[in-house]
Each structure stands twice: as structure tokens, then as C-alpha cells.
C-alpha positions, -999 to +999 in steps of 0.1 A: +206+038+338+169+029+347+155-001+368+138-024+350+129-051+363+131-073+400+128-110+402+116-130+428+119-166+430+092-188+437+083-228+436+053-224+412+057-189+386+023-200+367+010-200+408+020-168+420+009-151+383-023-160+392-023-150+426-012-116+422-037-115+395-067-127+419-054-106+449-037-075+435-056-074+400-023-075+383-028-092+348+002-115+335+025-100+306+042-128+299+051-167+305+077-188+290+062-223+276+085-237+302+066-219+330+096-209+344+097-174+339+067-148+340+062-109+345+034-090+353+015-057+339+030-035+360+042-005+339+080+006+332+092-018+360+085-049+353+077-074+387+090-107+376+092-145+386+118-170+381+114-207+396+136-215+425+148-247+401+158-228+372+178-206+394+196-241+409+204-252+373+221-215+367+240-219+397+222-200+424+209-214+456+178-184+466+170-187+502+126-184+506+112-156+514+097-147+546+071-120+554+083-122+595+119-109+588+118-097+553+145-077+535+123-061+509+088-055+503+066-048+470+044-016+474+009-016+456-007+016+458-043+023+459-068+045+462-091+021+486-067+005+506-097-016+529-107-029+496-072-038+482-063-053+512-099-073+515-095-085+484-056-094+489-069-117+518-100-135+497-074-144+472-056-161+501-032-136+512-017-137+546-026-108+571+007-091+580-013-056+597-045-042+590-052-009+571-037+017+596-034+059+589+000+063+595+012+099+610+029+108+573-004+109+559-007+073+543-024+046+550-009+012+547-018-024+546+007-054+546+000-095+537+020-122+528+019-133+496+018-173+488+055-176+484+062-152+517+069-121+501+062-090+520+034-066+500+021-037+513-011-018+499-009+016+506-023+051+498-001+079+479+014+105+511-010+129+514+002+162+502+032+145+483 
């Protein structure tokens, strides 16, 4: 078995595609002409978008996200975390914490995205 895709739910999916474009450089794979399902470039594992009313319509009721008590994050790593994270924050991001070296030999990043979702930018672990 393999993981291939998450999805989050959002208000606007043709929004937050081109918001994680502008901040992350993350290009769009694919939209539905109904705008209410999109995925981005990001590999094996694809990081996708379904809007919260589609979701109603199919039954489920998804609760917003929030970057102050989250209970996941998205991970972008980078080799310049100050510039991934200063260009996170010119596309609008929110500042969660400011590039930090952590003691494991990484340095991390972390904003809000426009729906609330946690994303950090980090480095690789050094030596790992």
C-alpha cells in the first residue's frame, strides 16, 4: 500500500491553488471545471483540495482548520528556509515562528496558510 494523496478542505480550492503557488512555488496539476477539486505538483504524493460544500453535499461536515491548535501540518523543505519563509509571508501567509536552528540540526519555519493550515518550511536534518 502507498500514500497517495491528502485532502484538505477549503472555502475557495481555485484560492488556495494559487496561494500555495505564490507562497510555496507549488504549480497547480489539476482543477476540475467545477472548481471544486484541485491538486498540486508535488511529486508521488499528491497535496489536494476539496471545497468545504462539496464535502456537505457528500455528507461530511469538515471542521476549519486552525494553525493555533492544529492536528496536522504540511512540511515544505528547502534549502533557504529565510527565503521560503519570506516569500510564504509576501504571498500573505500568516507568521506562526520565525526561521529557528533547531538542536536536531534543522531549521524550521512555520505560517499559516489562508485557510488556517499549519506549514512549516524547513531544512533536511543535518547528517540524515
Amino acid at each position: 500500500m502507498i500514500l497517495r494523496y491528502t485532502i484538505l478542505y477549503v472555502e475557495n480550492v481555485p484560492a488556495t491553488l494559487a496561494f500555495f503557488n505564490q507562497a510555496f512555488g507549488v504549480e497547480t496539476e489539476f482543477l476540475t471545471e467545477s472548481h471544486d477539486y484541485g491538486n498540486l505538483k508535488t511529486g508521488d504524493m499528491k497535496l489536494a483540495f476539496s471545497s468545504v460544500s462539496l464535502m456537505k453535499s457528500l455528507g461530511k461536515n469538515p471542521s476549519p482548520a486552525d494553525a493555533d491548535a492544529p492536528t496536522f501540518e504540511i512540511a515544505f523543505e528547502t534549502d533557504d528556509v529565510a527565503a521560503a519563509f519570506q516569500r510564504a509571508k509576501n504571498a500573505g501567509a500568516k507568521v506562526i515562528q520565525e526561521p529557528r536552528d533547531e538542536p536536531w540540526g534543522q531549521t524550521t519555519a512555520y505560517v499559516s496558510d489562508i485557510n488556517g493550515y499549519l506549514v512549516e518550511i524547513c531544512s533536511a536534518v543535518a547528517g540524515a
